[in-house]
C-alpha positions in Angstrom: 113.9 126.2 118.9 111.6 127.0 115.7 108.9 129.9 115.8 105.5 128.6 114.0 104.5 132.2 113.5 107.6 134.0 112.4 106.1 137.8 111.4 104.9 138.2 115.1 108.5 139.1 115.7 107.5 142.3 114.4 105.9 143.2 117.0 109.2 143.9 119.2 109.5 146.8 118.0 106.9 147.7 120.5 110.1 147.6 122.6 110.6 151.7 121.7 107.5 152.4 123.4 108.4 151.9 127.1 111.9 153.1 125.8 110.8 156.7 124.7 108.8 156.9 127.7 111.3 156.6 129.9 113.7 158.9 127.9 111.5 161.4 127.6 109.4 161.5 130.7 108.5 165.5 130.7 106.7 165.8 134.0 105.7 169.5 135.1 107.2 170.4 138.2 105.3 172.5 141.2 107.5 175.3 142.9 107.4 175.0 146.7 109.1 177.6 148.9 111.0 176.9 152.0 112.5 179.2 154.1 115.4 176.8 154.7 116.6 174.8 152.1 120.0 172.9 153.1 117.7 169.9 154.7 115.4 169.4 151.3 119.1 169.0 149.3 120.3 166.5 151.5 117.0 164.6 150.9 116.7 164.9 147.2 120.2 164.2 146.9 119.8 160.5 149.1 116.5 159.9 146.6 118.3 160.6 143.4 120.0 157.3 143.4 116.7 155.1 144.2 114.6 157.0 142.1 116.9 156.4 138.9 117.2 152.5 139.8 113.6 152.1 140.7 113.5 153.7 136.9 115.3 151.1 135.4 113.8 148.5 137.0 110.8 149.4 135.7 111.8 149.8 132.1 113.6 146.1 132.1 110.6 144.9 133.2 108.3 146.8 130.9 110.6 145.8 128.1 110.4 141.8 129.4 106.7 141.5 129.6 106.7 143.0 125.9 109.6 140.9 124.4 108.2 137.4 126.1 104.4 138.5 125.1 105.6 139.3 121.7 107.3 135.6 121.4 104.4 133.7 122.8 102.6 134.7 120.2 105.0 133.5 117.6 104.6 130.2 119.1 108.4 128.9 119.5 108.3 125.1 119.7 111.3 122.7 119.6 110.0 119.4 118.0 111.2 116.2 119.8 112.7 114.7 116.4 113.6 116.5 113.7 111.1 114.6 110.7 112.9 114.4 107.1 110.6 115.3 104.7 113.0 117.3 102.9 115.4 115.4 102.3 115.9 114.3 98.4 115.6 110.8 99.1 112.7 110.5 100.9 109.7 109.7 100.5 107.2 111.1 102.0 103.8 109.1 102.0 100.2 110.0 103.2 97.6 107.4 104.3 94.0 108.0 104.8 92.0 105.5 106.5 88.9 106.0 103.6 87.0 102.8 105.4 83.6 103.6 106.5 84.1 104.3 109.9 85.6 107.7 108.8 82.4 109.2 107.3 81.8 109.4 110.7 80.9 113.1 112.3 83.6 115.5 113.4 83.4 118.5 115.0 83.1 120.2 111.7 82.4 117.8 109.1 83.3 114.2 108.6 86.9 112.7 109.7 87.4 112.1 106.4 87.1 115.3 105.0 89.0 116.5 107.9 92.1 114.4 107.0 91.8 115.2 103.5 91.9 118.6 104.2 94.9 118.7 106.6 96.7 116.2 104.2 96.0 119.2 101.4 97.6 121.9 103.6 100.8 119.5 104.3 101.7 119.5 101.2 100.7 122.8 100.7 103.6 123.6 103.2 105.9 121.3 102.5 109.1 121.6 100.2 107.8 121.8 96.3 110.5 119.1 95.6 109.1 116.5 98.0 107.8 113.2 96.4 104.5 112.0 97.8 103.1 108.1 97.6 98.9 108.4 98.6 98.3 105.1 100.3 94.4 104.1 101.0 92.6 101.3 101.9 91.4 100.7 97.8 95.5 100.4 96.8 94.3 102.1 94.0 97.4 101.7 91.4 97.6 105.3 90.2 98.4 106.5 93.8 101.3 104.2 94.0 103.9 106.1 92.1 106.1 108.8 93.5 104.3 111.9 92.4 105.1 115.6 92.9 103.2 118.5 94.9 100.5 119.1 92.4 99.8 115.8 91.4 99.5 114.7 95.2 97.2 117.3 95.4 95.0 116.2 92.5 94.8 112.6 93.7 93.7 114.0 97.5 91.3 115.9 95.5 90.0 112.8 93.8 90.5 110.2 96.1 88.0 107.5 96.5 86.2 107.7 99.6 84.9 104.2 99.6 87.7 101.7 100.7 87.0 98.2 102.9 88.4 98.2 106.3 91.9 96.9 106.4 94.5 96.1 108.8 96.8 99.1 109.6 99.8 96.3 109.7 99.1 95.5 105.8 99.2 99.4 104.5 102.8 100.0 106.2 103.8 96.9 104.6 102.7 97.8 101.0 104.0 101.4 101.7 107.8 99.9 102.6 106.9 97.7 99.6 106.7 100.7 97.5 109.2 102.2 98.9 111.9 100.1 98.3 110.6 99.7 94.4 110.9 103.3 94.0 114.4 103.3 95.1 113.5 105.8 98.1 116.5 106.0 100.6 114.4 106.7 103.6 110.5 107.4 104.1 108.3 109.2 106.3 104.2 108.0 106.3 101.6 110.6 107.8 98.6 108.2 109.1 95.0 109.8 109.1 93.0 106.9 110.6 90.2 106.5 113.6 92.1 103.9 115.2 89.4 101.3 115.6 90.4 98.3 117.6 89.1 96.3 114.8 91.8 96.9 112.4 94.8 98.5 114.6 96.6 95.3 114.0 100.5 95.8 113.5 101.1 92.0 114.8 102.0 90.7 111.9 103.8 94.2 110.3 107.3 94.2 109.4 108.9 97.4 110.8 111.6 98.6 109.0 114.3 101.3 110.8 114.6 103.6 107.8 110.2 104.9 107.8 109.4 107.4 110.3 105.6 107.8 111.1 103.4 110.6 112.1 100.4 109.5 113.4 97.1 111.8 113.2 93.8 110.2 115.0 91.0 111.7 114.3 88.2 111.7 116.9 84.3 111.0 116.3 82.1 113.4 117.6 79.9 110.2 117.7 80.4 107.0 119.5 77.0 105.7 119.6 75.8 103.1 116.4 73.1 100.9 116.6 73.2 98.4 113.3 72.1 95.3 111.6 74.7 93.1 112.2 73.8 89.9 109.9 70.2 87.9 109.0 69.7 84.2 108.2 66.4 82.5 107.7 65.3 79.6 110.5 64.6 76.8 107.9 66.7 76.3 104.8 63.7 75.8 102.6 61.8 78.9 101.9 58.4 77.9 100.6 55.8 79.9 98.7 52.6 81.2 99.7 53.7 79.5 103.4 54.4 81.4 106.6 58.6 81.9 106.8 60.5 82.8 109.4 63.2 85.4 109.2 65.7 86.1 112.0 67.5 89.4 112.6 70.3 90.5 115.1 70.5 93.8 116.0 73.3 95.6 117.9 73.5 99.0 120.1 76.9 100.0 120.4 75.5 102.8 122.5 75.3 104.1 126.6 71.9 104.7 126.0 68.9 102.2 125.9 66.5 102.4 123.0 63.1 101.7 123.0 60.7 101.0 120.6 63.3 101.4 117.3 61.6 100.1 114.5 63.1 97.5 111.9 61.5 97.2 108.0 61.5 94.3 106.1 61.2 94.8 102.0 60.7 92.0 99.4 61.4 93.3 96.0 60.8 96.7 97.0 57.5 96.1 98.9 57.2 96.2 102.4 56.9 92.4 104.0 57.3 92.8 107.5 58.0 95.3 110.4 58.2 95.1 114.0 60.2 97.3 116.9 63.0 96.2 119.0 64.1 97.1 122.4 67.8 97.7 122.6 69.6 97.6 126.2 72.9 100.2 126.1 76.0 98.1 124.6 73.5 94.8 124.3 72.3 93.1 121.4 68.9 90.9 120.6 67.6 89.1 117.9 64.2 89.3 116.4 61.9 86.9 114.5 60.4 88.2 111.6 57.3 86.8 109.8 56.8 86.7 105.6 55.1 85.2 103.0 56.0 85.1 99.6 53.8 84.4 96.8 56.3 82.9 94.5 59.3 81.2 93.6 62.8 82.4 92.1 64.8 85.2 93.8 63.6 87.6 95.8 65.6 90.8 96.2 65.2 91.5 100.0 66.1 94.8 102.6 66.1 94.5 106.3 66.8 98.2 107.7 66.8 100.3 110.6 67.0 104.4 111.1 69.9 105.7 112.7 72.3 108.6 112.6 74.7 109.7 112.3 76.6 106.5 111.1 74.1 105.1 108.9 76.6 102.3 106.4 75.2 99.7 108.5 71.7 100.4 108.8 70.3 98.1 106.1 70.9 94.7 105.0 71.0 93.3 101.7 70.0 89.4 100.7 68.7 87.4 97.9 66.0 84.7 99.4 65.9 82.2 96.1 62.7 80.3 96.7 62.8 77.1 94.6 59.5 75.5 93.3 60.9 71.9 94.6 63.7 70.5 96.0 66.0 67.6 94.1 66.1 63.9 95.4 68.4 61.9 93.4 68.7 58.0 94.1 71.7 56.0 93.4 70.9 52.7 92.4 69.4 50.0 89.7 66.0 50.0 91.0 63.4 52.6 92.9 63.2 51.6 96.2 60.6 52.5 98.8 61.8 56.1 99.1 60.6 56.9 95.6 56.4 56.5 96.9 57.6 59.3 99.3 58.9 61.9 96.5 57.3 61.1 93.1 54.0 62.8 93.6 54.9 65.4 95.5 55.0 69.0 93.5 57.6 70.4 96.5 60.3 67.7 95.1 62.1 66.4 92.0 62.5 62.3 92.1 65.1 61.0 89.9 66.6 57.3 90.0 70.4 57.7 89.1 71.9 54.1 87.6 75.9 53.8 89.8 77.3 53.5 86.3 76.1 56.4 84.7 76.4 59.0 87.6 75.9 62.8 86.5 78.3 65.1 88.7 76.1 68.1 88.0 73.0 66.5 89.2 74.5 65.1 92.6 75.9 68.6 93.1 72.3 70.0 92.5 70.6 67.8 94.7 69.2 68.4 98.0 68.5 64.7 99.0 71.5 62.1 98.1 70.1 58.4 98.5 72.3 54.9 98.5 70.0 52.7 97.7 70.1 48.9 98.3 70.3 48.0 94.9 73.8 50.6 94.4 77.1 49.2 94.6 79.1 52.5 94.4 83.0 53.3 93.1 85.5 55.3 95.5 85.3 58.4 92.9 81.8 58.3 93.0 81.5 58.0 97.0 83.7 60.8 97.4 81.5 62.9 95.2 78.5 62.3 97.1 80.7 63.3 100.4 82.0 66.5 98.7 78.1 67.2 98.2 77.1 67.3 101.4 80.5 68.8 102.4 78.3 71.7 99.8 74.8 71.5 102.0 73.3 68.6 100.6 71.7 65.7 102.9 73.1 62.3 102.8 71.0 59.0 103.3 73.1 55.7 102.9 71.4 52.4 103.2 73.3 49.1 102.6 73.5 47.2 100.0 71.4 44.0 99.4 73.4 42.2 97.4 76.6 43.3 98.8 75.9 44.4 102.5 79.5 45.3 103.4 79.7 47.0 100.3 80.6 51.4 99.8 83.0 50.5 102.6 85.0 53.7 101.7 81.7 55.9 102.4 81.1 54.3 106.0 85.1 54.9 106.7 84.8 58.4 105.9 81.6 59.0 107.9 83.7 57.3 110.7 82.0 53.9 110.6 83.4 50.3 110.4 81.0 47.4 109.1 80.9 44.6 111.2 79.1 41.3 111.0 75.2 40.8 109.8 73.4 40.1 112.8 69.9 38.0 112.0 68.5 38.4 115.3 64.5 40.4 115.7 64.6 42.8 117.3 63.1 46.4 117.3 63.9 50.0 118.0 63.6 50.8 121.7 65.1 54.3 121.9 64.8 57.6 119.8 67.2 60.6 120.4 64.1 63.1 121.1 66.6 65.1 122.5 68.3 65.8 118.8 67.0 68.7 116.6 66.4 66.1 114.1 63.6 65.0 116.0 62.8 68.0 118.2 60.6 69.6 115.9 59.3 66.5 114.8 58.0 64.6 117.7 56.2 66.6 119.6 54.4 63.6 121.6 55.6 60.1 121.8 52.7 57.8 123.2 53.6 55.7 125.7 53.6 52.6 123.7 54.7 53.8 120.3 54.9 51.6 117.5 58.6 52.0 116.4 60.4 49.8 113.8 60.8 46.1 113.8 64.3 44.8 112.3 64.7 41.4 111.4 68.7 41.6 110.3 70.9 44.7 110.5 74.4 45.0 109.5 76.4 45.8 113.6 78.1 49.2 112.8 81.0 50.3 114.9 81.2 54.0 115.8 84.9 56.0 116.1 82.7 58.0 118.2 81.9 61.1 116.0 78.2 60.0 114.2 75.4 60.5 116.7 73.1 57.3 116.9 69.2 58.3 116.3 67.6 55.1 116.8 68.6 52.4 118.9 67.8 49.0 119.0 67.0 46.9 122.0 70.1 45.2 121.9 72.1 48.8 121.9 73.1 48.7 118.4 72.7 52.1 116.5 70.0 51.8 113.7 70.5 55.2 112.6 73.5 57.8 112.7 73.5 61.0 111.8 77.0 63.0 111.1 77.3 66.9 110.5 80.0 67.0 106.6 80.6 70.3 106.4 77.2 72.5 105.6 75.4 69.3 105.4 74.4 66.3 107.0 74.6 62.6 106.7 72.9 59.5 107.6 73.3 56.0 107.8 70.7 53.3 108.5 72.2 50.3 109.3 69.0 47.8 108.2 67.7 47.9 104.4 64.0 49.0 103.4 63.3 45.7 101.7 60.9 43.6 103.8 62.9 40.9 104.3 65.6 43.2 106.5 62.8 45.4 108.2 59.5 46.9 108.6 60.7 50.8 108.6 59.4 51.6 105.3 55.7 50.5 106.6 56.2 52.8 110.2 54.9 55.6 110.6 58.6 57.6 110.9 59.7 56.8 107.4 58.0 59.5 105.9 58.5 62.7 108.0 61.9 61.6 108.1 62.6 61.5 104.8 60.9 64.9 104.6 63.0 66.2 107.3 66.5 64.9 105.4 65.3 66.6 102.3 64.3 69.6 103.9 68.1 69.8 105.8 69.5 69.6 102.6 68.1 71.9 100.7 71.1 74.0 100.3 70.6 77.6 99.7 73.1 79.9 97.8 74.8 82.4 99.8 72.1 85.2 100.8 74.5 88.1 100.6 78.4 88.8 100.2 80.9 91.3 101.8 82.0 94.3 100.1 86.2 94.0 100.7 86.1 90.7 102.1 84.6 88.2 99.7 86.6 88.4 96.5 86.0 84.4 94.7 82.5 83.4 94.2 81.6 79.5 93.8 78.7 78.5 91.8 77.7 74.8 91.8 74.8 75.4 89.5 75.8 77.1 86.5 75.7 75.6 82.8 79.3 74.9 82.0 78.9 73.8 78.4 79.5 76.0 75.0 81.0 79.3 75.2 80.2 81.8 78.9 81.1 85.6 78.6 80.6 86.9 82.3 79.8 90.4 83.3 79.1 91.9 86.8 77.4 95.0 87.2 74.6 96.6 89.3 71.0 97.3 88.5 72.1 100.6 86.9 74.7 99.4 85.0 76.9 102.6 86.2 79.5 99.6 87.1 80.4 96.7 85.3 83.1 94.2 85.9 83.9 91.2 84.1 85.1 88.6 86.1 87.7 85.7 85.6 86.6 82.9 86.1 87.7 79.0 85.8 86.0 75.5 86.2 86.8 72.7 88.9 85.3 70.0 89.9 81.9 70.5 88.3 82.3 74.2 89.6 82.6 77.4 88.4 84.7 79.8 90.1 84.5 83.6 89.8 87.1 85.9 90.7 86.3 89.5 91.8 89.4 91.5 91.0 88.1 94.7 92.3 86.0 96.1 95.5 82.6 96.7 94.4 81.6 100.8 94.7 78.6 100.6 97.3 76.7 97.9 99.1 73.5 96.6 97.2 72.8 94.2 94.8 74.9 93.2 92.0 73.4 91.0 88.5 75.4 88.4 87.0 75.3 87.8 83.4 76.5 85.2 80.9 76.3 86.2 77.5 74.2 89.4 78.1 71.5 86.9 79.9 70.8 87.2 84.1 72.0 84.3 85.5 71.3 85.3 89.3 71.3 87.9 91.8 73.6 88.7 94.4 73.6 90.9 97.3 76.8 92.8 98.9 77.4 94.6 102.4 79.6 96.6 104.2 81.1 95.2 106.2 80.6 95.1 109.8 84.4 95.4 111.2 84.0 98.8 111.7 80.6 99.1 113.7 82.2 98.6 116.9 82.4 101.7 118.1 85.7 101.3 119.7 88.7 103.4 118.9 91.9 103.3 120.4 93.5 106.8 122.0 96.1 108.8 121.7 98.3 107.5 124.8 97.3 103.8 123.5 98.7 104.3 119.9 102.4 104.9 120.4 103.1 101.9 122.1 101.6 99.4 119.6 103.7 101.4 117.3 107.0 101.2 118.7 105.9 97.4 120.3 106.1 96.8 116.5 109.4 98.5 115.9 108.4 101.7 114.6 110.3 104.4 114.5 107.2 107.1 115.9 108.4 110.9 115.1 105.0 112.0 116.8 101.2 111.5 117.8 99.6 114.2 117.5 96.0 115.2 118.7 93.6 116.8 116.3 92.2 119.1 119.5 94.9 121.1 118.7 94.1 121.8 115.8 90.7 123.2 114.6 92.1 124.4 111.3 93.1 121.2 110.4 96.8 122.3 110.3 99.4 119.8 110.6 102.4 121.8 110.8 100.4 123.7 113.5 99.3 120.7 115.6 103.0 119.3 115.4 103.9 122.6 116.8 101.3 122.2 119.5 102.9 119.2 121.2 105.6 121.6 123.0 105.0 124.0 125.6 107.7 126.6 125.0 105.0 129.4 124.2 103.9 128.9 128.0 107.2 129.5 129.3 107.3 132.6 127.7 103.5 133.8 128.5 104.7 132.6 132.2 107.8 135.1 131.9 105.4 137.8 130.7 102.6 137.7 133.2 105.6 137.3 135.7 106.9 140.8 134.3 104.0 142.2 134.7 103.1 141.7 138.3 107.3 142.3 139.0 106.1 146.0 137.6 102.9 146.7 139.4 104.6 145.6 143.0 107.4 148.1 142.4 105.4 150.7 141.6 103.1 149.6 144.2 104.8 149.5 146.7 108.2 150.9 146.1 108.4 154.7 148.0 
């Protein structure tokens, strides 16, 4: 048994008190005369005895309710396992759970102010020769050496509060890591963390027998968060001075239903749209916001809410790049029909491509990718146009003229076999209304519509993935359509040239061409996430002549230069560390702003859903843990550690029990004892 408060001992000396009384009890006495005095000896003389025991009874128990009140006070406790921080080699680590959720509101301050300041008064009270590893969830590399009492101090003093949520597994795993590089016989890790369900993963944790952990949750005073959870725009082509369409999804992780909340849209600073949602308790909705923008390039753009106290996740970052026309690159030796639909159009950039001399970083930059019948394609350079639309870009393959079973490695890939030419007329008889390529296109189809006539179309056998668009009166697919990756591909199975077909001439040649172009206008990543997103690609970027690369934020209070390498026609960036704050970030090459980017928090921790104190021990130890103890931050106000460990036994109630009991033993025998 330990005592947590020691100097209330002091107070048995209180114990002379009931002592002296009794020793000294001078009572006056009153003379009464009796004219016969043998009977009143006999009586005093058969009292005596019960008087004197009826005495000492009372002083025992006078002295018992002071001794037991006296050690209730000095809190005796008897911890359940003895936790070896002092020992010399051990190590004794500290982790605090610095991840946004943790800003949240305490009953004092923040939980993350409360676990810096119990972590301070730990060491504060634990041996001077201890050595102390700080873990966080920034793995910052100065907190990863075995430091003594006042530098652990220094650090908690210091300590970044900005980390990106993390997996409780990976921390113990670095910690043992560290551990075991230090030489350390033995650790023991305090754990200041919320708990959220998000990130309380110890499934892939390797427990190791020689770490014993104390774990400290701290509770929200909160538990209510209603955030912008992630925004996206409803077409891929954002065009200038033109109605856009933004989309929104807000979340209420809240008991309550909100009414009414209202939700800001900013362009560049400058308000562009606002509107008010209605939020059901624990629902979410999404909303359609309306803009304009007057013109092209990137626009630095805010989506935000109000709401407190948790307010990380209130706003929403993006870059909207709005490009003044959209690329069509065509593969082959001569301009076929397709090039009437792009070349004197402002909104797109026509360019015929010769097969044998291809530029990689213009079929990387396009938005529209057309075969045409006159191109007779390698393997390399077929695999480049799939890895393309792999990117976002959209695909349009027509067959070759001159060698109609020709780019057979492109059909294979899209999951297509050429079969034989078949030189029958016929027409298209069906059209997949039902697809969203045509949903928003066709909103009428007359009853006798005048749809494509074929004269000879290449048969085209399915494995069952490409979706057929057209359909020909015989059942053979005209065109397929295929989702690559971000983007999309199509196949017509007839040529544009008159001879093969009429579809250049119908009506549905040019809006679908627009449409193809339109998919494919592949738009750069709209934001990034702070912690999560550490390699950025860019398919667009100059690689000639010499690049220095700096990334810093629109203060310039943090810069970072990146490393960076080139593959494939792409340049890869690598983000070595977290970024400080959510906003937006400038990328420049050689002192020159190349583009914009936006970065979040992320949204792991929004969820307001915590794990509790009974739920935590047995993930622990269903790990193979070795848990010392959980203790609950009720019990301790001051934020005192040793205190709260103290807390978890109830000896001090036995002896406030023994004490009361004491008591009420002395007022029934004087009570009622005559």
């Amino acid at each position: 048994m330990r005592l947590l408060y020691p100097n209330m001992l002091w107070g048995l000396f209180a114990l002379l008190i009931p002592i002296l009384i009794h020793l000294f009890n001078f009572r006056r006495h009153k003379l009464v005369y009796f004219s016969n005095t043998t009977v009143l000896r006999n009586i005093q003389q058969e009292n005596a005895k019960t008087r004197k025991l009826k005495y000492w009874i009372t002083l025992l128990l006078r002295c018992l309710f002071i001794a037991a009140l006296v050690l209730a006070f000095a809190f005796p406790y008897h911890p359940e396992k003895q936790i070896t921080t002092d020992a010399a080699d051990n190590l004794v680590g500290i982790y605090i759970d610095n991840s946004m959720s943790m800003k949240g509101q305490s009953a004092r301050t923040t939980m993350l102010e409360d676990a810096r300041q119990s972590a301070r008064d730990l060491v504060h009270k634990l041996s001077p020769s201890s050595r102390y590893l700080l873990m966080t969830n920034s793995f910052e590399i100065q907190n990863e050496y075995p430091m003594n009492q006042e530098e652990m101090l220094d650090q908690l003093d210091c300590m970044n509060p900005d980390g990106a949520p993390i997996a409780m597994g990976e921390v113990l795993d670095r910690f043992e890591m560290l551990r075991k590089q230090h030489g350390f016989a033995s650790s023991t890790l305090f754990v200041y963390s919320d708990f959220q369900t998000n990130t309380f993963d110890l499934s892939a944790a390797q427990a190791d027998t020689s770490m014993q952990v104390v774990v400290v949750p701290m509770l929200p005073e909160f538990k209510s968060n209603i955030y912008i959870d992630s925004v996206w725009l409803a077409s891929p082509i954002v065009q200038a001075s033109l109605t856009n369409d933004l989309m929104v999804r807000v979340v209420n992780q809240g008991d309550k239903e909100v009414k009414g909340l209202p939700v800001n849209f900013t362009m560049n600073g400058t308000m562009a749209a606002s509107t008010t949602v209605d939020l059901e308790k624990n629902g979410e909705t999404e909303i359609e916001m309306q803009f304009v923008v007057d013109g092209d390039g990137e626009q630095r753009c805010t989506v935000s809410l109000m709401d407190h106290p948790i307010t990380f996740d209130d706003a929403y970052d993006f870059v909207m790049s709005v490009k003044p026309s959209l690329s069509v690159v065509e593969l082959g030796t001569e301009a076929s029909n397709c090039a009437l639909v792009f070349e004197d159009d402002e909104q797109f950039r026509y360019t015929l491509m010769e097969p044998s001399r291809f530029d990689l970083g213009a079929i990387a930059q396009g938005q529209l990718l057309i075969v045409g019948e006159t191109a007779t394609l390698n393997e390399t350079l077929q695999q480049s146009l799939l890895d393309a639309v792999a990117e976002g870009a959209s695909l349009m393959v027509f067959p070759s003229v001159n060698d109609p079973k020709g780019n057979a490695y492109l059909y294979e890939r899209l999951g297509l076999r050429l079969m034989e030419i078949d030189t029958n007329t016929t027409s298209v008889e069906d059209l997949a209304l039902q697809h969203s390529f045509f949903s928003d296109m066709i909103l009428d189809l007359p009853q006798h519509p005048d749809l494509p006539n074929v004269k000879q179309h290449i048969r085209l056998k399915s494995n069952g993935v490409p979706t057929p668009l057209l359909t020909l009166k015989n059942g053979d697919p005209l065109l397929f359509s295929e989702q690559v990756g971000k983007g999309q591909a199509f196949v017509m199975a007839t040529t544009l040239d008159a001879k093969w077909s009429d579809v250049a001439d119908n009506a549905l040649f040019v809006p679908m061409l627009v449409k193809m172009a339109f998919l494919g206008g592949k738009m750069d990543r709209v934001s990034y996430t702070i912690g999560t997103d550490k390699m950025l690609v860019l398919s667009d970027m100059n690689l000639e002549g010499d690049r220095q690369l700096l990334f810093a934020n629109e203060d310039r209070s943090f810069e970072l230069m990146p490393a960076s390498e080139v593959r494939n026609g792409k340049v890869y960036l690598y983000l070595s560390d977290n970024l400080p704050s959510a906003g937006f970030y400038d990328l420049l090459v050689n002192d020159t702003l190349n583009r914009t980017t936006a970065w979040n928090e992320s949204r792991v921790e929004s969820k307001m859903d915590f794990a509790s104190c009974d739920e935590i021990e047995p993930v622990f130890k269903k790990a193979g843990f070795d848990v010392a103890a959980v203790l609950d931050t009720t019990d301790f106000a001051t934020a005192d550690l040793v205190e709260a460990m103290a807390h978890q036994s109830s000896l001090w109630k036995v002896f406030a029990l023994i004490a009361l009991l004491a008591l009420l033993g002395e007022i029934a025998v004087l009570r009622f004892w005559k």
